[in-house]
VMD Tcl script that builds the backbone (N, CA, C; Angstrom):
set m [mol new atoms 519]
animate dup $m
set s [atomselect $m all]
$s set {name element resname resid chain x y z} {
  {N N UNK 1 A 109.056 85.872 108.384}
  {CA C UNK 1 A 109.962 86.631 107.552}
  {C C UNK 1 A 110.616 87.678 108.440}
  {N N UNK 2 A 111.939 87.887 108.140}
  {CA C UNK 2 A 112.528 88.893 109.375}
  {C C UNK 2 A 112.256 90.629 108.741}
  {N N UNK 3 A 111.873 90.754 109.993}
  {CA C UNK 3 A 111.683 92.570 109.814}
  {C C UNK 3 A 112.175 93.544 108.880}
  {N N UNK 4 A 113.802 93.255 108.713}
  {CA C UNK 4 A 113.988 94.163 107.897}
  {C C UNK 4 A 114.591 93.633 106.592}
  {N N UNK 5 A 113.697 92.633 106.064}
  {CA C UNK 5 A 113.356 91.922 104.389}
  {C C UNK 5 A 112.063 92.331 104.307}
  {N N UNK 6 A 111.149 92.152 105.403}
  {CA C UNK 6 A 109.712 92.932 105.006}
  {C C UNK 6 A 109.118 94.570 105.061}
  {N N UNK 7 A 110.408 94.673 105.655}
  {CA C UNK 7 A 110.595 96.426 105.468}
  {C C UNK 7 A 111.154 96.846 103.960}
  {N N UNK 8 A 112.012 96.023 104.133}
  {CA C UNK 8 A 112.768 96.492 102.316}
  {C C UNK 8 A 111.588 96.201 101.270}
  {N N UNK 9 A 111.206 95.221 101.534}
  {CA C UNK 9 A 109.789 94.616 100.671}
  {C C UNK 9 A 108.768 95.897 100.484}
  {N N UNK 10 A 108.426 96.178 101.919}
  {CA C UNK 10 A 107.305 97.294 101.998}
  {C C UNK 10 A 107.845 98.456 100.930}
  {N N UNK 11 A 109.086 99.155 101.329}
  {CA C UNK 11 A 109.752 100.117 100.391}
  {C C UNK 11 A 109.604 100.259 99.501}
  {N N UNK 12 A 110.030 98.896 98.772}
  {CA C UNK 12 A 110.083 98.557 97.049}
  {C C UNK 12 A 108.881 98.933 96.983}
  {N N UNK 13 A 107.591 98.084 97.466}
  {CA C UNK 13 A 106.538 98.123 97.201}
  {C C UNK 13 A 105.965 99.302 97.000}
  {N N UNK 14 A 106.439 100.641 97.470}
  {CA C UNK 14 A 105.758 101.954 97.575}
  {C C UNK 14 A 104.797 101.849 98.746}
  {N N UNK 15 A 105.090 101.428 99.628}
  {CA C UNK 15 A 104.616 101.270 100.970}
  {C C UNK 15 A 105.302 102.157 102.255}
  {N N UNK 16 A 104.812 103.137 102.980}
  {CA C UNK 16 A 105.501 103.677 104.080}
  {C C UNK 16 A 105.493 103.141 105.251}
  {N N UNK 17 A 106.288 103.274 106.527}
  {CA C UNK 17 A 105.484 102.986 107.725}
  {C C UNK 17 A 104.758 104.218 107.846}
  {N N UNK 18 A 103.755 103.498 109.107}
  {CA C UNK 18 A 102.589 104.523 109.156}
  {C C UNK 18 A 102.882 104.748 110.741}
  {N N UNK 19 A 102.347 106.143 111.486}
  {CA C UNK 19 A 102.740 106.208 112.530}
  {C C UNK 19 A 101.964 105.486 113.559}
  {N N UNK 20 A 102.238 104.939 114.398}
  {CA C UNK 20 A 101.555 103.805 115.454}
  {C C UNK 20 A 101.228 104.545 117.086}
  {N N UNK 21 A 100.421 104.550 117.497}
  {CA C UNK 21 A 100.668 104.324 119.110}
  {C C UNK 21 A 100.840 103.276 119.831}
  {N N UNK 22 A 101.258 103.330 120.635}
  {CA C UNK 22 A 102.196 102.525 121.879}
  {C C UNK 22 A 101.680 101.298 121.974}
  {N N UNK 23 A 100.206 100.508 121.518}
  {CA C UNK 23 A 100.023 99.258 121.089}
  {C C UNK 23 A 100.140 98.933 119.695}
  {N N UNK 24 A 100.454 99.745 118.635}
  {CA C UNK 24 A 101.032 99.554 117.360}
  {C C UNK 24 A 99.880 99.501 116.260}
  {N N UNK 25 A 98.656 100.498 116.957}
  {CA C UNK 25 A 97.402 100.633 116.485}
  {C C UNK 25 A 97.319 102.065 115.848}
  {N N UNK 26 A 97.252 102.347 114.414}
  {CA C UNK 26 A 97.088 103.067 113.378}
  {C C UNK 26 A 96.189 104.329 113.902}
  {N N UNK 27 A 95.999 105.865 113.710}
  {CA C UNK 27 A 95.152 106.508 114.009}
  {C C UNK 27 A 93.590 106.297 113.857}
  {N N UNK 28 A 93.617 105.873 112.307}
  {CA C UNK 28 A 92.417 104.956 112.455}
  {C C UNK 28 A 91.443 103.938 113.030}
  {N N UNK 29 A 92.813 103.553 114.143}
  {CA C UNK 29 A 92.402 101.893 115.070}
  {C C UNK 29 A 91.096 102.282 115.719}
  {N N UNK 30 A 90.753 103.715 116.213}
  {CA C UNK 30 A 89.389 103.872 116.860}
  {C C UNK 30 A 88.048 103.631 116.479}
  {N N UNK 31 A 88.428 103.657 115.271}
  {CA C UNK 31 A 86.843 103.206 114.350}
  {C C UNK 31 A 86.193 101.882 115.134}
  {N N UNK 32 A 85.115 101.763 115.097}
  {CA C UNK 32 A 84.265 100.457 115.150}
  {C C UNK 32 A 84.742 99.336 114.503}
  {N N UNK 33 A 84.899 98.295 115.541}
  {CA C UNK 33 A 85.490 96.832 115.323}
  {C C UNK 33 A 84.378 96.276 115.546}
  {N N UNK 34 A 83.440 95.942 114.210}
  {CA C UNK 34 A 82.631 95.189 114.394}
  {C C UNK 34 A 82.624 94.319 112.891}
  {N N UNK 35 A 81.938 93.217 112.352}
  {CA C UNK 35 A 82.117 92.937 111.735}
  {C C UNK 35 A 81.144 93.670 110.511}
  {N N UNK 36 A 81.899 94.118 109.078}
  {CA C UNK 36 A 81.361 94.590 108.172}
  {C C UNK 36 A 80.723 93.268 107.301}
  {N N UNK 37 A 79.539 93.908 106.204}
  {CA C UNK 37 A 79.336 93.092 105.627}
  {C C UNK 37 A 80.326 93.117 104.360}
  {N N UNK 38 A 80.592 91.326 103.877}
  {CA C UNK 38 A 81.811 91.741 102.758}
  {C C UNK 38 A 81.521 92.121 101.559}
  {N N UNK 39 A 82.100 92.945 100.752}
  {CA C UNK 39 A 81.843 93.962 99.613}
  {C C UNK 39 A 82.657 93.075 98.678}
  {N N UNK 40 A 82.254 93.059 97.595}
  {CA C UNK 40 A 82.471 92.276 96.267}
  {C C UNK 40 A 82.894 93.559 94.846}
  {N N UNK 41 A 83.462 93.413 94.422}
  {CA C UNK 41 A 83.904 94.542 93.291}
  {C C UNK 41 A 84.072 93.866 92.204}
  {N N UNK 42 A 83.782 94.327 90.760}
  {CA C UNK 42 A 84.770 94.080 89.498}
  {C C UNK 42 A 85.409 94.854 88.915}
  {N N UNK 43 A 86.270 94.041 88.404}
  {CA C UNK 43 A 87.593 95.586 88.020}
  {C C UNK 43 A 87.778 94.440 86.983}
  {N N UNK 44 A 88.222 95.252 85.303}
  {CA C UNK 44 A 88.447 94.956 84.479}
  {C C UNK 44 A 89.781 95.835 84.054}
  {N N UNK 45 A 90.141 95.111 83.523}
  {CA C UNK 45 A 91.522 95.731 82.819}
  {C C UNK 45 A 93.262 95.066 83.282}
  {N N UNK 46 A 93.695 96.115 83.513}
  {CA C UNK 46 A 95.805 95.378 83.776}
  {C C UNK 46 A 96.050 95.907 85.074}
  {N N UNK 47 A 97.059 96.266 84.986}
  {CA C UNK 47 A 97.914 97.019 86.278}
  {C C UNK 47 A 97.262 98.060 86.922}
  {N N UNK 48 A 96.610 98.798 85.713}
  {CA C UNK 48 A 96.164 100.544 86.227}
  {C C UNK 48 A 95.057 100.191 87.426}
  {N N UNK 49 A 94.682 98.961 87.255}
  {CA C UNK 49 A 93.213 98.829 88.593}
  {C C UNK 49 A 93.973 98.422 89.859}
  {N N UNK 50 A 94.952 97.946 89.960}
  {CA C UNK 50 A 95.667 97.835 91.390}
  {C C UNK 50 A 95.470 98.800 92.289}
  {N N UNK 51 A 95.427 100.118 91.613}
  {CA C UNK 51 A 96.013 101.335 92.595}
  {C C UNK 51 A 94.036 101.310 92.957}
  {N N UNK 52 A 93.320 101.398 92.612}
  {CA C UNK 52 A 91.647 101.109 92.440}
  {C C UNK 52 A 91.680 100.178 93.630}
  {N N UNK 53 A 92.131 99.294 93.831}
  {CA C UNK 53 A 91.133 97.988 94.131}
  {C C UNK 53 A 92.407 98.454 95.471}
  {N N UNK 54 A 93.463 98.545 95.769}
  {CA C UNK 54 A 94.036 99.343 96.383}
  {C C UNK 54 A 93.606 100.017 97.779}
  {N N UNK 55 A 93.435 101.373 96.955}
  {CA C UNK 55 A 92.561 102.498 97.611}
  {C C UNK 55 A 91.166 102.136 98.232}
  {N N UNK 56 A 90.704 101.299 97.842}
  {CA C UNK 56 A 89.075 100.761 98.666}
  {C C UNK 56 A 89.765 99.884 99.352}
  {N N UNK 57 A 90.608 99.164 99.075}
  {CA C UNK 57 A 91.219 98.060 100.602}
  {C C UNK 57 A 91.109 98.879 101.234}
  {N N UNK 58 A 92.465 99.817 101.302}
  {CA C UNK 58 A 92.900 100.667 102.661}
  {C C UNK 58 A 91.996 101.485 103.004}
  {N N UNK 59 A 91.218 102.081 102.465}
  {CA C UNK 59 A 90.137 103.093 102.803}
  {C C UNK 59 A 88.745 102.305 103.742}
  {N N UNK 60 A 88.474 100.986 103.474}
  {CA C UNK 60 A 87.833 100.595 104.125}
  {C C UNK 60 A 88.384 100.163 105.399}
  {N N UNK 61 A 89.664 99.183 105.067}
  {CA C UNK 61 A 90.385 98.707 106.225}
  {C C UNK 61 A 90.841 99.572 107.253}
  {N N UNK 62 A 90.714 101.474 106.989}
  {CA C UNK 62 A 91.089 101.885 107.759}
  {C C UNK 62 A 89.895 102.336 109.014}
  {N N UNK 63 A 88.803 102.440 107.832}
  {CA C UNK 63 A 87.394 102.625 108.710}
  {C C UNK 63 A 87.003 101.569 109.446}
  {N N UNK 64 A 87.690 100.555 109.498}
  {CA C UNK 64 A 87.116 99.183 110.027}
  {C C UNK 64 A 88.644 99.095 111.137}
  {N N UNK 65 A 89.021 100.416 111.924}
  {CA C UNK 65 A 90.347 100.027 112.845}
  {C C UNK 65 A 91.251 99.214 112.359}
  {N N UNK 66 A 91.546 98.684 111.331}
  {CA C UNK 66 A 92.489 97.583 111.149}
  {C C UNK 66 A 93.775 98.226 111.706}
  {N N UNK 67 A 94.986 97.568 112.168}
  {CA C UNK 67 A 96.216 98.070 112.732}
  {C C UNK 67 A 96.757 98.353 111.055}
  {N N UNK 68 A 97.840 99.559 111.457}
  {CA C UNK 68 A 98.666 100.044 110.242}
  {C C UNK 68 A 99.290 98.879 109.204}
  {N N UNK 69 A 99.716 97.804 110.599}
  {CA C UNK 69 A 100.546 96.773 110.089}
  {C C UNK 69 A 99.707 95.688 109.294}
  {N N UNK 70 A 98.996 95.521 109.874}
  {CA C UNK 70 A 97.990 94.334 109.220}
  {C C UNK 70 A 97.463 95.002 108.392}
  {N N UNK 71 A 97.096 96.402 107.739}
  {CA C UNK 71 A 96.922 97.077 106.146}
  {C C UNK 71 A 97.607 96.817 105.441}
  {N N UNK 72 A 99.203 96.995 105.633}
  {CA C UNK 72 A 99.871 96.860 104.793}
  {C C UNK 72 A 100.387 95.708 104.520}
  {N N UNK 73 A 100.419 94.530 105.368}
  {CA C UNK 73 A 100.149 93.170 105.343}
  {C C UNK 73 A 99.556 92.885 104.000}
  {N N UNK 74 A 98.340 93.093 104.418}
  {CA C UNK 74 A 96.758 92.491 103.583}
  {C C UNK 74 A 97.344 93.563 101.976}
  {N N UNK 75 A 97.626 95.245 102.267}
  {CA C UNK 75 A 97.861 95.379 100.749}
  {C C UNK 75 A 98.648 95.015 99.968}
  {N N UNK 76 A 99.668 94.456 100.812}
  {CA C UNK 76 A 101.332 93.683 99.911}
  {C C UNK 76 A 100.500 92.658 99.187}
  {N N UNK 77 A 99.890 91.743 100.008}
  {CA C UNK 77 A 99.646 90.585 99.696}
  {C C UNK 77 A 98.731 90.176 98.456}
  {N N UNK 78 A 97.439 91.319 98.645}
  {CA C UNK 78 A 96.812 91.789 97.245}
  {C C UNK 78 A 97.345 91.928 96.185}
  {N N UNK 79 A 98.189 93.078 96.294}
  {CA C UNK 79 A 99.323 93.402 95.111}
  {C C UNK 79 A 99.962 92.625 94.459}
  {N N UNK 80 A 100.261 91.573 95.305}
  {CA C UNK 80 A 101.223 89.839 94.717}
  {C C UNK 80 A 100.429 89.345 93.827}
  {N N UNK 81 A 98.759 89.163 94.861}
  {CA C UNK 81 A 98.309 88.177 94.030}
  {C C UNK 81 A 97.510 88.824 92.872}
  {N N UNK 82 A 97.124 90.283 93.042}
  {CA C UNK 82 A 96.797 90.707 91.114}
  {C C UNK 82 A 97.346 90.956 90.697}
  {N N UNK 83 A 99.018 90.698 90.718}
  {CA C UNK 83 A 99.883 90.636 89.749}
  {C C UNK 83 A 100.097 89.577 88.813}
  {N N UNK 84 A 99.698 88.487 90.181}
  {CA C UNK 84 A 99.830 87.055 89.750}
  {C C UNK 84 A 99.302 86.563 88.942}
  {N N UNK 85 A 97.576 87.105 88.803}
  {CA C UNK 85 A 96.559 86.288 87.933}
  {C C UNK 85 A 96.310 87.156 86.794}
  {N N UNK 86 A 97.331 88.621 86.680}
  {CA C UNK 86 A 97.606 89.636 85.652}
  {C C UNK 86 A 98.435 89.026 84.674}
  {N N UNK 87 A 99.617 88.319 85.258}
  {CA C UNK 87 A 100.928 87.869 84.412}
  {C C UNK 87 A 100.507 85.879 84.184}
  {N N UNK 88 A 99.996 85.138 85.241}
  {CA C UNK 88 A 100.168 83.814 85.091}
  {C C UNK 88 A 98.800 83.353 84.061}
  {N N UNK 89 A 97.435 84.333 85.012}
  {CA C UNK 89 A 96.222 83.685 84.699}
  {C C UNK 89 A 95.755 84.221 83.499}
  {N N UNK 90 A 96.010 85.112 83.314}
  {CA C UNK 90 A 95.713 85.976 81.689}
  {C C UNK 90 A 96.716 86.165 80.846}
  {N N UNK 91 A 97.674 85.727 81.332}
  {CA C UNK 91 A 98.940 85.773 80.683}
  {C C UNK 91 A 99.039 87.251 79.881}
  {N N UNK 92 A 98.636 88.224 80.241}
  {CA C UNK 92 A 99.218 89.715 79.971}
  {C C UNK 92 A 98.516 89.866 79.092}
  {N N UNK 93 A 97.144 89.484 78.649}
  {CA C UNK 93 A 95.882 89.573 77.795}
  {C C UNK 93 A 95.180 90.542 78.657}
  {N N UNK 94 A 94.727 91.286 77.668}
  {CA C UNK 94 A 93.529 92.752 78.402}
  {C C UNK 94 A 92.502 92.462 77.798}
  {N N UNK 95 A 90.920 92.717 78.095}
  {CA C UNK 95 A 91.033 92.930 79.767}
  {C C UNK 95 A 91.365 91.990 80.682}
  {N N UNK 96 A 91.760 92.115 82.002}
  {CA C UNK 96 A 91.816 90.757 82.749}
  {C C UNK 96 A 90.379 90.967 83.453}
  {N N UNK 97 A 88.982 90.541 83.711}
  {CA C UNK 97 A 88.027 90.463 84.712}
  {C C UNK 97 A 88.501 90.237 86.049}
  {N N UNK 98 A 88.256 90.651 86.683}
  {CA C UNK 98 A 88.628 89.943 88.331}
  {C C UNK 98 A 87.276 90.614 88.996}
  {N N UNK 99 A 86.583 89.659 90.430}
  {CA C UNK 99 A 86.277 89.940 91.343}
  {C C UNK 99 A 86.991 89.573 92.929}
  {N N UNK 100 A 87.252 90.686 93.090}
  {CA C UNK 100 A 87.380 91.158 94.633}
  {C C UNK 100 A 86.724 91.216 95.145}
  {N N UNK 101 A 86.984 90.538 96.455}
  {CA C UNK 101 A 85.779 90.609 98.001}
  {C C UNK 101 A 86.565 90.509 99.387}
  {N N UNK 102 A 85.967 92.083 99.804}
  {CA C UNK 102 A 86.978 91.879 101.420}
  {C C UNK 102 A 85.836 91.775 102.640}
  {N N UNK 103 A 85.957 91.045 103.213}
  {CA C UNK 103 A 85.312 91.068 104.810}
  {C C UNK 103 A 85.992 91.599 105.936}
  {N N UNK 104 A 85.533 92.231 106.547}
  {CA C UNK 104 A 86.270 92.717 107.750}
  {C C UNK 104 A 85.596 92.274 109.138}
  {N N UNK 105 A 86.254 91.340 109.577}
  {CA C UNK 105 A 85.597 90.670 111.471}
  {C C UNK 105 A 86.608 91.218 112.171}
  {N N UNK 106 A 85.984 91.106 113.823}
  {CA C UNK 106 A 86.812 91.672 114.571}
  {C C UNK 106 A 88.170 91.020 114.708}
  {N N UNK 107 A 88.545 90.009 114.619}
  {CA C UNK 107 A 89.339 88.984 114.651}
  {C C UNK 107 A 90.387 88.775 113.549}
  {N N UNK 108 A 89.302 89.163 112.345}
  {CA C UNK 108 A 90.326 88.678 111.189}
  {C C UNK 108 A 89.759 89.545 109.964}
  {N N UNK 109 A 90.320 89.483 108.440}
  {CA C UNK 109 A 90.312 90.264 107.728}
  {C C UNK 109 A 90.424 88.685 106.837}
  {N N UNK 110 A 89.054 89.075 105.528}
  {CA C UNK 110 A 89.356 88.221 104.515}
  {C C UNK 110 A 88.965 88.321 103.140}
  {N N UNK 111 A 90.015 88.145 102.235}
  {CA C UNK 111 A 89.973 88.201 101.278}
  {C C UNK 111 A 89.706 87.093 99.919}
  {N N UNK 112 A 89.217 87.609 99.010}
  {CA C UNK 112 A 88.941 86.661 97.253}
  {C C UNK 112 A 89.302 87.132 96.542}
  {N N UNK 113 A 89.945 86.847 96.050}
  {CA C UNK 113 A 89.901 87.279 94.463}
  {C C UNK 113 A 89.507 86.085 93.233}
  {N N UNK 114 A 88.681 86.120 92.315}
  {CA C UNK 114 A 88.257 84.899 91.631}
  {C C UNK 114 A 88.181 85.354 90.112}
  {N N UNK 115 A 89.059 84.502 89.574}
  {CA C UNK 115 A 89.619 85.315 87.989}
  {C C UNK 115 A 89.242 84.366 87.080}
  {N N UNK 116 A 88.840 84.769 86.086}
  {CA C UNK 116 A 88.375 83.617 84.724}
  {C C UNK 116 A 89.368 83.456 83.852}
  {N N UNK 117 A 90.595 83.231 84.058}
  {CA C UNK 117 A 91.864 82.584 83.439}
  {C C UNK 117 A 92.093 81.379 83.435}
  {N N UNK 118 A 93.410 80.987 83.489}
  {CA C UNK 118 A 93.796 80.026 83.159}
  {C C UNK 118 A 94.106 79.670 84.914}
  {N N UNK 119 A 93.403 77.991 84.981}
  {CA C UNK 119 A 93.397 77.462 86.468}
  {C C UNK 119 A 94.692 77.058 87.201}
  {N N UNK 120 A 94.929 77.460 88.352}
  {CA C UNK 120 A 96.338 77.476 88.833}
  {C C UNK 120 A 95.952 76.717 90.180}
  {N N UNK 121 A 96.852 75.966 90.628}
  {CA C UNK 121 A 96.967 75.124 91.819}
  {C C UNK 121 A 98.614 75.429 92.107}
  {N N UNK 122 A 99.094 75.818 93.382}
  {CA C UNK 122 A 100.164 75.959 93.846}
  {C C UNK 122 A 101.339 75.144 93.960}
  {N N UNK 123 A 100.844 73.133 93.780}
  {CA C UNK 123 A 101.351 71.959 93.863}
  {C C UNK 123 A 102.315 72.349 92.765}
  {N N UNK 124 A 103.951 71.866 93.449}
  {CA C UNK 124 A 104.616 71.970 92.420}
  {C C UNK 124 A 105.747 72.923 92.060}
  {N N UNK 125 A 105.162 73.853 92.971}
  {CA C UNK 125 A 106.185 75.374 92.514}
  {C C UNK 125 A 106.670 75.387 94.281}
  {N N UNK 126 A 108.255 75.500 93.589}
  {CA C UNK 126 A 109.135 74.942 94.532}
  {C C UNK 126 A 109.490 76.649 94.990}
  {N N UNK 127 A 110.162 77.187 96.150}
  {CA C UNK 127 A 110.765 78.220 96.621}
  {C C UNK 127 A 111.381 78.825 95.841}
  {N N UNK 128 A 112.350 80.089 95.586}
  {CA C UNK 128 A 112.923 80.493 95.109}
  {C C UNK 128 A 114.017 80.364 96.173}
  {N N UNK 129 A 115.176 80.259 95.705}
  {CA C UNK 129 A 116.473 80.778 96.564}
  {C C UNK 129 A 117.231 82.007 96.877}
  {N N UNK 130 A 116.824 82.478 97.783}
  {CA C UNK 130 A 117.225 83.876 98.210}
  {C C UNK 130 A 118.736 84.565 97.883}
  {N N UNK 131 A 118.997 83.371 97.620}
  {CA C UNK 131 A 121.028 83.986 97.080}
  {C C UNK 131 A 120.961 84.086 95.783}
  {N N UNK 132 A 120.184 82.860 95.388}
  {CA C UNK 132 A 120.293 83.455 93.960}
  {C C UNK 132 A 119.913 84.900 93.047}
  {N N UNK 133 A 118.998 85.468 94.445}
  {CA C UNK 133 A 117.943 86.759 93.735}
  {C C UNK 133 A 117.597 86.956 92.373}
  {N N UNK 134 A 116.754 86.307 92.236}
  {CA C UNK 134 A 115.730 85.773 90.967}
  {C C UNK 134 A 114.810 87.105 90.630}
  {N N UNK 135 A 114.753 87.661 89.789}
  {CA C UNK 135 A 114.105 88.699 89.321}
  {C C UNK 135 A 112.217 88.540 90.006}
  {N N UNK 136 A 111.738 86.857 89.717}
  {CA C UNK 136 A 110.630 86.886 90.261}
  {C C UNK 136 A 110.694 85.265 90.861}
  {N N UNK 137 A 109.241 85.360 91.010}
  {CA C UNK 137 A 109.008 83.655 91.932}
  {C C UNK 137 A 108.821 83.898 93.113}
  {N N UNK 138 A 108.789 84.942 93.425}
  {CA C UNK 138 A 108.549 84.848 95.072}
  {C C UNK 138 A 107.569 85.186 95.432}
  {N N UNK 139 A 106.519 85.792 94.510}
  {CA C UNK 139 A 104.850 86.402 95.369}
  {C C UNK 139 A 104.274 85.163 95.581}
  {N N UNK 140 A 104.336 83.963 95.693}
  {CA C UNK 140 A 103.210 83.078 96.460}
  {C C UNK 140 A 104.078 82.879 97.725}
  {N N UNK 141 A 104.880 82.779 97.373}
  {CA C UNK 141 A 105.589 82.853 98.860}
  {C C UNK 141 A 105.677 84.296 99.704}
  {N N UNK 142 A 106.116 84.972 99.560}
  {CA C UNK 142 A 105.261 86.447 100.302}
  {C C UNK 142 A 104.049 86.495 100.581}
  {N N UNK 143 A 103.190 85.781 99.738}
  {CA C UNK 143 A 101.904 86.088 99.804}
  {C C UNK 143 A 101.695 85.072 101.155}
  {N N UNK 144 A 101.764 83.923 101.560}
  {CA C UNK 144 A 101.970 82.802 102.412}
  {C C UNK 144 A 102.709 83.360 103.598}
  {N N UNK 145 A 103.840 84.067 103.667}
  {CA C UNK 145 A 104.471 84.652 105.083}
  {C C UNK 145 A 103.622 86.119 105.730}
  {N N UNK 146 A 102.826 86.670 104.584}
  {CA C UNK 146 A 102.295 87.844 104.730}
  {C C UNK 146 A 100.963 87.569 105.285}
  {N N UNK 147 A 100.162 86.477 105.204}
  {CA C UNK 147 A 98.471 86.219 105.678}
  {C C UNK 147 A 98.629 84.732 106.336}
  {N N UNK 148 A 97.379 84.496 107.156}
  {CA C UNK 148 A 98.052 83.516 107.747}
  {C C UNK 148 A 97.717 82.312 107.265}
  {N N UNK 149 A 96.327 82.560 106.905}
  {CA C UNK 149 A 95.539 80.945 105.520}
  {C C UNK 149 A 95.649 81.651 104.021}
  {N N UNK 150 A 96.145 80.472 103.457}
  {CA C UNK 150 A 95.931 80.802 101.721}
  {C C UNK 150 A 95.617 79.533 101.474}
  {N N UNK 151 A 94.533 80.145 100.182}
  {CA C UNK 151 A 94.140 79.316 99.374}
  {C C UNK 151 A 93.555 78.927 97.968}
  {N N UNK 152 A 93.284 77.814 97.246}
  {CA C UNK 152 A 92.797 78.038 96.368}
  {C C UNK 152 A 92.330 77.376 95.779}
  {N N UNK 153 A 90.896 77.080 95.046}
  {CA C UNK 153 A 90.240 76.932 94.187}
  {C C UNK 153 A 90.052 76.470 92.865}
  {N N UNK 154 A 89.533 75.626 92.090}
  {CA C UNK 154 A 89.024 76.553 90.581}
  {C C UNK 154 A 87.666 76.886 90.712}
  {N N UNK 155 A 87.881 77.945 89.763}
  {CA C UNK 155 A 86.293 78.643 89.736}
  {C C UNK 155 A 85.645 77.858 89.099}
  {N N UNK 156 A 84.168 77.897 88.888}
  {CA C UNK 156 A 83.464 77.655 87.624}
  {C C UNK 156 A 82.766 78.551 87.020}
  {N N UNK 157 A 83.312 78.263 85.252}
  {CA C UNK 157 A 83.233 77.822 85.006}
  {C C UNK 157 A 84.839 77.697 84.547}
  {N N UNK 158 A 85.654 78.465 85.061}
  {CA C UNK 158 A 87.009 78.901 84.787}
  {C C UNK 158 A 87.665 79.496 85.392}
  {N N UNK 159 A 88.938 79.668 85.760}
  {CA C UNK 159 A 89.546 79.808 86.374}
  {C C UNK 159 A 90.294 79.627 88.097}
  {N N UNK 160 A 90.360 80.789 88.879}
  {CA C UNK 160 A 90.915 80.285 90.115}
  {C C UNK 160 A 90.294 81.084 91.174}
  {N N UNK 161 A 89.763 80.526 92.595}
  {CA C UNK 161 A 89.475 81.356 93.667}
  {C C UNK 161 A 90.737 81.609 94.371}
  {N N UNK 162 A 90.851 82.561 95.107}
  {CA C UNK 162 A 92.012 83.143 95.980}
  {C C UNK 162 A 91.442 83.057 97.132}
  {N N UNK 163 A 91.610 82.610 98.223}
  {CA C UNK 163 A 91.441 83.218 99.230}
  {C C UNK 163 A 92.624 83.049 100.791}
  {N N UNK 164 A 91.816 84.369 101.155}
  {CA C UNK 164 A 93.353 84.624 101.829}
  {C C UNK 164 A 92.608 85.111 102.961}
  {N N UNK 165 A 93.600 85.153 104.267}
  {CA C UNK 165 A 93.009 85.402 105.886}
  {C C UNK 165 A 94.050 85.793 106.456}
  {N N UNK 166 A 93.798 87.060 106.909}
  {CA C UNK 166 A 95.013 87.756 108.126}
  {C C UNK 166 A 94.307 87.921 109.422}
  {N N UNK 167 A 95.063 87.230 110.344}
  {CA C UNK 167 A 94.358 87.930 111.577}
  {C C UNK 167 A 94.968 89.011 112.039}
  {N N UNK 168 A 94.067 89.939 112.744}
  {CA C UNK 168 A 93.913 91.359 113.156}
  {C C UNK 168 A 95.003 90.878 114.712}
  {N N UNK 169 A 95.632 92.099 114.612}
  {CA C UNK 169 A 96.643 92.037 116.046}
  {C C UNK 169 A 96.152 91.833 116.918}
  {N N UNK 170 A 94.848 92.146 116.976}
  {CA C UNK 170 A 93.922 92.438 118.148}
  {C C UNK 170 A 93.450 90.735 118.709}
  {N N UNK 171 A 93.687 89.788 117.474}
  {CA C UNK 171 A 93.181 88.734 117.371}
  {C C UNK 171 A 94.653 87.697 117.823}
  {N N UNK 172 A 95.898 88.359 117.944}
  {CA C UNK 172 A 97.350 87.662 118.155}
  {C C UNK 172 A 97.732 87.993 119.178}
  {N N UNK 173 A 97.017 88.678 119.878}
  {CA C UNK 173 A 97.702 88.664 121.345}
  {C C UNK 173 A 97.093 88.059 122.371}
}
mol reanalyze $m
mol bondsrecalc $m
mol representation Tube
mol addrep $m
C-alpha cells in the first residue's frame, strides 16, 4: 500500500506518527526483545471496548520494543477486524463476547481474535474499487496489506478464529 494512503488511513484512524530514531525504532524500542508469554482477554460489549483492548495492545507492544510502525500496523489492523466481527459477526447485537490474544516474539507479533457469531470465511468477497470510494468494504483488505499472514477459522462451537502475524522490522531487514 503506498505511504501516503496509509498515512491518510492512519489519520482518519486517530492514529499519529510517533517520533522514531534513525533506525525507525520507537523510544520504547529499548525494552527487552524477548519472547512474552501470550495474554488472552475477554471483552464484552460494542465499540466502547476497542479503545480497552486498544490500550493493552499498545501498552504491551510498547514494553515488548515493538517499532512505532509495526504498533500502529498491528493497531489499525485490530481496529478493522473488531469492527468487523462488531458489524458482520454480531450483526450490531450487544453484547458482542470476543477473546483477544497477543504474543509478542522477537521476530514477529501475533494476534486472535475468536468471536461466537455468525461464521465468516473470506472466499468470495471481491476488492473494493478505489475510484469508486465506497463508504466501506475495505477492512479485510487493509487488514491483509497491514500484517503479513491472515487468517481464519471457525470456532467451536461457533463462530470465527482471526488470526493475524506482523513481522517486527527487526525481523525485515
Amino acid at each position: 500500500m503506498p505511504q501516503a494512503i496509509m498515512s491518510a488511513i492512519l489519520l482518519q484512524s486517530g492514529l499519529t506518527p510517533k517520533s522514531h530514531d534513525r533506525r525507525g525504532r520507537s523510544a520504547a524500542a529499548g525494552a527487552a526483545e524477548e519472547t512474552m508469554a501470550a495474554e488472552q482477554r475477554h471483552f464484552d460489549g460494542g465499540v466502547e471496548q476497542i479503545g480497552r483492548v486498544r490500550g493493552w495492545f499498545g501498552e504491551r507492544l510498547g514494553q515488548a520494543g515493538v517499532e512505532s510502525a509495526d504498533i500502529d500496523a498491528v493497531l489499525l489492523a485490530l481496529t478493522e477486524a473488531y469492527t468487523n466481527v462488531l458489524r458482520h459477526a454480531y450483526e450490531g447485537k450487544l453484547p458482542a463476547p470476543l477473546d483477544v490474544e497477543l504474543e509478542i516474539a522477537p521476530d514477529a507479533v501475533f494476534v486472535a481474535l475468536r468471536d461466537q457469531g455468525k461464521a465468516f470465511q473470506p472466499t468470495g468477497v471481491t476488492e473494493p474499487e478505489p475510484e469508486e470510494l465506497a463508504e466501506g468494504g475495505y477492512g479485510l483488505f487493509l487488514i491483509a496489506s497491514l500484517m503479513d499472514e491472515v487468517s481464519y477459522a471457525p470456532a467451536d462451537p461457533a463462530g470465527t478464529v482471526l488470526r493475524m502475524k506482523k513481522l517486527r522490522a527487526t525481523a525485515r531487514r
